[in-house]
N, C-alpha and C positions, 0 to 999 in steps of 0.2 A: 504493500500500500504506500501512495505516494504522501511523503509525509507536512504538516504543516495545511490538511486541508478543512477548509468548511464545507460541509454541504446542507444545502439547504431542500427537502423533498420537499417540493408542493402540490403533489401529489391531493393531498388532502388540507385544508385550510386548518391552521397559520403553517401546515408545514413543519415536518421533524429535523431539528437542530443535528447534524451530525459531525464527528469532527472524527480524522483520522490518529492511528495510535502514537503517533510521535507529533505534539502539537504544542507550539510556542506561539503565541498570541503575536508577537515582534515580527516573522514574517507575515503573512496576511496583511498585518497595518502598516509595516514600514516598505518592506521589499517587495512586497505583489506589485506598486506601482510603476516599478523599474519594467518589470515584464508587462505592463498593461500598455507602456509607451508615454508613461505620465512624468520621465522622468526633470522633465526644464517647466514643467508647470508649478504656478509659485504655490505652494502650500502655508506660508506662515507669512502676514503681513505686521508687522511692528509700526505702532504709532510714531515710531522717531524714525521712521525711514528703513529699517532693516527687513529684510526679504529672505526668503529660504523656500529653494524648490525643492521638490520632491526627492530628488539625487542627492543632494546636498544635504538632505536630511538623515538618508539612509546613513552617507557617509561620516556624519558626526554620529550621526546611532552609535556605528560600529567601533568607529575611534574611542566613544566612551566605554562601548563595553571593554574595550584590547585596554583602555588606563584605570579600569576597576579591577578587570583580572591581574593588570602588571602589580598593582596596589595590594595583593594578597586577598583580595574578595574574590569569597567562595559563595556558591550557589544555595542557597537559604541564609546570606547574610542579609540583613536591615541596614537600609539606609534612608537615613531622614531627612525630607527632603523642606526644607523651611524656604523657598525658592517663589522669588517673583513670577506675574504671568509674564514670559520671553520665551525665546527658543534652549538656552537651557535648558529649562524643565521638560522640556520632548525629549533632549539627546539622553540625559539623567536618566527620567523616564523610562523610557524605552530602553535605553543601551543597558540600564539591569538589569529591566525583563527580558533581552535578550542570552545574557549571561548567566540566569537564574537567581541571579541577586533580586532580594525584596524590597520596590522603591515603597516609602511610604508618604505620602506627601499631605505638610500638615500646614495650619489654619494658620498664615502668616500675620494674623494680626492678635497675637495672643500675648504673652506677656512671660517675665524671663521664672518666673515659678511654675507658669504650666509646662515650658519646655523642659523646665529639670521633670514633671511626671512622662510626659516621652519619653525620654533619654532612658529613663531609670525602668521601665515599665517596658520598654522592647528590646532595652540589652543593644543598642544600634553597633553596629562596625564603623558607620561613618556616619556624617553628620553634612550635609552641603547645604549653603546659604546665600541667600543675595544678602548684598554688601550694607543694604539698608534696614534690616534687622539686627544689624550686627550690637546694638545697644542692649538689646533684649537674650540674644542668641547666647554672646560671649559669656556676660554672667550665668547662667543658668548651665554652662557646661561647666565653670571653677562651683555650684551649688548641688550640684549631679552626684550621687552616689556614682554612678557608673559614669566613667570617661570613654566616649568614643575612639578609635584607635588614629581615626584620620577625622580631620576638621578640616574644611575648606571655602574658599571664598569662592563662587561663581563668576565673582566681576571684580575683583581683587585689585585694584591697580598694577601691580608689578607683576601681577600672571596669571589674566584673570582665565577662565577654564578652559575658553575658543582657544586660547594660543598654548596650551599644555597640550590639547588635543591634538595638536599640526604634528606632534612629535610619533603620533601613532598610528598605526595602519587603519585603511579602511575598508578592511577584509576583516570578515567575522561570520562565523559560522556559531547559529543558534544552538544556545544549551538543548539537548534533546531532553523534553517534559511531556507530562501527558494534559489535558483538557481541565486533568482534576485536581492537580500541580498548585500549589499556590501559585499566584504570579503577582499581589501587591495587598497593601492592610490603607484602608480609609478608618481614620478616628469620626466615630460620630463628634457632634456640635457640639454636645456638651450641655444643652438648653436646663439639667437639671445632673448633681452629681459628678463623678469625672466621666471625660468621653471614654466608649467603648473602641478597641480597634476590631471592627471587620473584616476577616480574612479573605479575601477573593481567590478565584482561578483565575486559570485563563479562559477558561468554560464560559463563566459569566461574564467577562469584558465584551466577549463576540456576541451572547446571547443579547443582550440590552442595547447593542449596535443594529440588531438584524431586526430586536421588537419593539423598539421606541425608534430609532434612527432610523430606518428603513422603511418597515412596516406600519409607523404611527406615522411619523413625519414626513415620509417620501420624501428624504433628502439625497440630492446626485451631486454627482460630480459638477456639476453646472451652478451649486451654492455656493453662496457667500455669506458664512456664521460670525455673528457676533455677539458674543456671552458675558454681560454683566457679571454674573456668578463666575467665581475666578478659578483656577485651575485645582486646589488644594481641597476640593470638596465635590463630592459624587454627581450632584447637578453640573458644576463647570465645567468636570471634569469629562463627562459625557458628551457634553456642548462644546467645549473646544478644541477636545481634542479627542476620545475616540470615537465620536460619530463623523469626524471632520475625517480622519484617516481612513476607517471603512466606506467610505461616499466617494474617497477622491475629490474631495469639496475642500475650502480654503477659510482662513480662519483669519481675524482681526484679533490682535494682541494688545491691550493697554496697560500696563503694570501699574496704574493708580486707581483707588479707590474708583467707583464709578458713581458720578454726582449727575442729577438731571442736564446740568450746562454740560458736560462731558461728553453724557450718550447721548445726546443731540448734535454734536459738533463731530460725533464721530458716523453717526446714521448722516447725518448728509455731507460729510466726506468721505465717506468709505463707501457708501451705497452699499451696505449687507442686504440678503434677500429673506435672510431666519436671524430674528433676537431673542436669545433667553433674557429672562430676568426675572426679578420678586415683585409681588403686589403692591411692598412699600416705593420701590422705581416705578410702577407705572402709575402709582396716584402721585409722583413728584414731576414724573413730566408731564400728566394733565395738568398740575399745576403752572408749569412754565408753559405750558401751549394756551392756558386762556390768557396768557400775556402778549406771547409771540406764538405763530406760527410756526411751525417746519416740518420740513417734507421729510414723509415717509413710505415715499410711490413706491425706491426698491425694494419695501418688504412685500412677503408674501405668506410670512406665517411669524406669528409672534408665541412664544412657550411663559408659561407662567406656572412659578412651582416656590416651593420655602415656607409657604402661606396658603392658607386656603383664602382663597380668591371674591374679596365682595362683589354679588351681583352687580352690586350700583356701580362696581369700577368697571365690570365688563362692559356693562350698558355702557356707561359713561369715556371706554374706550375706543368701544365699537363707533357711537356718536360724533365723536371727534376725529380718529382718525380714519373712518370705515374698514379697519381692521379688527379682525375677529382673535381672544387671547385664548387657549388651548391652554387650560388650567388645568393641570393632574398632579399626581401627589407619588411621589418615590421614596426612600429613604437610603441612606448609607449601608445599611444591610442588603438590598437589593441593587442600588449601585444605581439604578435607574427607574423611571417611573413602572409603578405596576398598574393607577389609572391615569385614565387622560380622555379628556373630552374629543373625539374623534370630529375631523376637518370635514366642515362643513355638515356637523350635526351636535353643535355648541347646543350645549345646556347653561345659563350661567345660575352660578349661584353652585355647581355641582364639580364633584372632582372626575365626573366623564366614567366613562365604562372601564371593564377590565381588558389591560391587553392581550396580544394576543399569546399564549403560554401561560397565563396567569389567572390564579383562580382568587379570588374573593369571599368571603364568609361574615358576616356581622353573627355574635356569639352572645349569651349573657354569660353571668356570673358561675351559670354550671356548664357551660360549652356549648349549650342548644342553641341552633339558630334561630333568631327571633320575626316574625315577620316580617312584612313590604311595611315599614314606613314607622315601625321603631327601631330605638335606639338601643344600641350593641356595643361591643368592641369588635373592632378593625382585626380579622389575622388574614395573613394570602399565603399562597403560596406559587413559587415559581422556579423557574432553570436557573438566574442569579442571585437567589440567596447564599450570601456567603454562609463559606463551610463552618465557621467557628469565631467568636470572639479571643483576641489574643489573650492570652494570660487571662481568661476569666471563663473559668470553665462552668463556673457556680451560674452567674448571669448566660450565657449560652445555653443552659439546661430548662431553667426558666423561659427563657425568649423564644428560643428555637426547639417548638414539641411538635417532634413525629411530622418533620417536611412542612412545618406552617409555621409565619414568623407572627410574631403575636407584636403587632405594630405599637400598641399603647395609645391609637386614637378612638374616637369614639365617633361613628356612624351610623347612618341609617340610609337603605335602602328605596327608591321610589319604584313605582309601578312599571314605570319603563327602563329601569333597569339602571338608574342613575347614581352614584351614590355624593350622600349631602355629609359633611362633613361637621362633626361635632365639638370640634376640640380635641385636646389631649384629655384622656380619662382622669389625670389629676388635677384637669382644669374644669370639670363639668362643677356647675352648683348645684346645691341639693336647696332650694327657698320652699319654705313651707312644706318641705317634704317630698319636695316637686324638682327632677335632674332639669335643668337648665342649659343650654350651652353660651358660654361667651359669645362665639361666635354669631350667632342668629343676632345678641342683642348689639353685637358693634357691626354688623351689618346695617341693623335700623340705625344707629347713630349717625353712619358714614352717608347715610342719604341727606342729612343736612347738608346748608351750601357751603358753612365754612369748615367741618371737621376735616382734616387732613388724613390724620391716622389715628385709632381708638385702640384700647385694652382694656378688656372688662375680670374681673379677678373679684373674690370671696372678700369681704370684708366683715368680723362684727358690728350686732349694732351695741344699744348701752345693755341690753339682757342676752348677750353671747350668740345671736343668734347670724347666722350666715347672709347677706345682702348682697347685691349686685354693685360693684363699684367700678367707676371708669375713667381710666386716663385718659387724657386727650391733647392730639397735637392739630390744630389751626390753620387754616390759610392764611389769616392774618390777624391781627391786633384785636382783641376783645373789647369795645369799648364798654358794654354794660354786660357787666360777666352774668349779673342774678339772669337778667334778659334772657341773656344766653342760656342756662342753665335751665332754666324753664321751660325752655322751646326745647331742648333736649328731651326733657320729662315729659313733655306732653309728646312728642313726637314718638318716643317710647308708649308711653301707656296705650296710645291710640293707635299701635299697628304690633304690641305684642300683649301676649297675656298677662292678664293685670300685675303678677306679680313678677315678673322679667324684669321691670322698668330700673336705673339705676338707681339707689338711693344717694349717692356722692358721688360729686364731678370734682376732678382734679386736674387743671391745665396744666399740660409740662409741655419743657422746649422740645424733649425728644423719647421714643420709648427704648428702655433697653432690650437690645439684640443680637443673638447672633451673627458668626460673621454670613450663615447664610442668611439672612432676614428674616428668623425665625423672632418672636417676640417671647424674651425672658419673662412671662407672667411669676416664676418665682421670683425675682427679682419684685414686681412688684406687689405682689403679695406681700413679703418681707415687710414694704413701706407701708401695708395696712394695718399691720396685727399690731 
């Protein structure tokens, strides 16, 4: 058998995933495009002008795997990758997977104590960083029980990795692995507790390329992606770079935060045809577009995930820009989405159907599934659920029972097969004895003209009893807050059941989050008790 292949039957709909016995995820994504004829096609666009075609890429692939095996990395070594969005992070990236070293690439904007729980928690062999964390990165390695063997600069001034690499061949012949092979660990967010890392294959990097990438999004070689959501985390990570490499499709690189002034200056200079991003980025560019205008004719599919998605933003973005947002929900266990609202059969307000591979289940509290249109917990199950949490064998056993991952949100089911999104299960309210969701009640908030962004969280009242409370960030200046505050309550009372409505409004400048846009409700919980 010829090795290194995908096949895909389709024969029968979605089609059985097959892959041959000697299988490294690095050719398929890196080198098939040499043999397709792809190889001076630009595959990586850099906001400061830097370019990388398909060849080019290969060939730094290879160069990095030939200077991690020269460096003593063996095949199930860890390497952590604290690395800006750039073309380093593909060569990193891939040139381990290629060599069977385990790249893991973590959440760049964290701080120099979470990076000692990395270091210390995955036992790393090396350690590789852009030069602008190095504030955060360096201490955390002298506060590390474990010292990694190699520390390195990416963009180093005096050598930075591009010109180490000139020194090595760009010939490389892939570690031979199988489908079920680790091939990299994504730490979950973190949104409560410490983050989990999710072991992946190489099984599931192809699977979530052929059923989100392919099959959901009908992306070709003929796109042009660009993914607010940044490379160090299983949304970005899908979006810009393995759905970009199985498409033969090209990719837009910005290594700074992404702010509405930003991905507006970059959608109409770069002319992308697919943009990822989160609910909180598209209610900040509706807000800069009822200011100014701008053109967003080259898109032709927008993806929305991190958040479950307010009706009133979909309406409100369909409206504006007569694009439709494809809101579905994945997580770092699964690497990529398991639903999504399928193109040109938008539900809003809903996290879209199941894909295709992927089964869905709403459970109660003894496992039975509960009818069309109560509320449940969230399990699915699918071909890229990772095989195992690292070093936590305890939580693994817990999450992962008998091929279903037990997601920890809470849903419910419609008639047509949609499913509506309830929160996390530590975030539902129990008022008068009655589960609640945040979610539905900062939906009706977010319909008002000036709410920006909302978070509805448990608060006592003076006899201990649990209430709806809600933060809120603005379009603009408040000038009569009670005013304000009132039209909130009434706007509540009169479009949800009586007792949903908030009892406390709290204006803040910003809510805390995630670096994926998740919204830390512990955090503000914490500020209510």
């Amino acid at each position: 058998m010829k090795n290194h292949i995908v096949h895909l039957d389709q024969s029968d709909y979605p089609g059985q995933i097959g892959f041959s016995e000697v299988f490294n995820a690095a050719v398929p994504m890196v080198d098939r495009h040499l043999e397709e004829g792809r190889g001076e096609k630009t595959v990586i666009r850099c906001v400061d002008g830097t370019t990388v075609s398909y060849r080019q890429l290969q060939q730094r692939v290879n160069q990095c795997g030939n200077f991690l095996l020269a460096n003593g990395f063996k095949s199930g070594d860890r390497i952590l990758l604290i690395v800006k969005d750039c073309p380093e992070f593909f060569y990193l990236f891939w040139g381990a997977i290629k060599t069977g070293v385990i790249p893991v690439p973590i959440n760049t904007i964290l701080r120099g104590k979470d990076y000692c729980y990395f270091i210390d928690d995955l036992q790393c062999r090396g350690l590789f960083y852009s030069g602008m964390y190095s504030h955060e990165v360096l201490p955390a390695i002298g506060l590390a029980n474990h010292h990694p063997d190699y520390l390195y600069s990416v963009d180093a001034p005096d050598k930075p990795l591009l010109a180490e690499l000139e020194s090595f061949s760009d010939q490389l012949e892939a570690q031979p692995a199988s489908a079920d092979d680790d091939c990299f660990i994504l730490y979950s967010s973190g949104s409560t507790g410490h983050p989990k890392g999710a072991v992946h294959s190489h099984r599931n990097l192809m699977v979530t390329c052929i059923r989100f990438g392919q099959q959901t999004l009908n992306l070709t070689s003929d796109d042009v992606i660009f993914s607010a959501a940044k490379l160090f985390f299983a949304y970005g990570l899908g979006g810009a770079n393995n759905f970009v490499l199985w498409a033969g499709a090209s990719v837009i690189l910005d290594p700074q935060r992404p702010t509405p002034e930003s991905v507006i200056h970059l959608l109409q200079g770069y002319q992308p045809s697919i943009f990822f991003g989160v609910p909180t980025l598209y209610a900040g560019l509706l807000k800069a577009a009822s200011k100014q205008a701008f053109d967003v004719s080259s898109l032709r599919l927008c993806s929305s995930a991190g958040e479950a998605l307010p009706a009133e933003l979909f309406i409100q973005w369909q409206r504006t820009t007569g694009l439709s947002l494809l809101d579905g929900i994945g997580s770092t266990e699964n690497l990529a989405h398991f639903l999504c609202n399928p193109i040109g059969r938008e539900k809003e307000g809903t996290s879209g159907l199941e894909l295709p591979g992927y089964q869905a289940r709403i459970i109660d509290d003894e496992g039975s599934e509960v009818p069309a249109g109560e509320t449940g917990q969230l399990i699915i199950k699918g071909e890229s659920m990772a095989t195992r949490y690292w070093n936590n064998p305890e939580k693994t056993a817990d999450t992962m029972v008998d091929g279903w991952l037990h997601t920890g949100d809470s849903y419910s089911q419609d008639e047509q097969g949609y499913f509506h999104c309830h929160g996390r299960n530590d975030d539902m309210l129990k008022v008068g004895g009655i589960w609640c969701s945040p979610l539905e009640i900062e939906g009706k908030l977010f319909e008002h003209p000036k709410v920006l962004e909302a978070a509805v969280v448990g608060a006592a009242d003076d006899n201990g009893l649990i209430k709806p409370k809600a933060f809120l960030v603005t379009k603009e200046e408040i000038k009569d807050i009670q005013q304000f505050k009132d039209e909130l309550k009434d706007l509540c009372k009169k479009g949800l059941a009586p007792y949903k409505y908030p009892r406390w409004f709290e204006l803040v400048n910003e809510l805390p989050k995630t670096a994926t846009g998740k919204i830390q409700r512990f955090r503000l919980r914490s500020r209510s008790s």
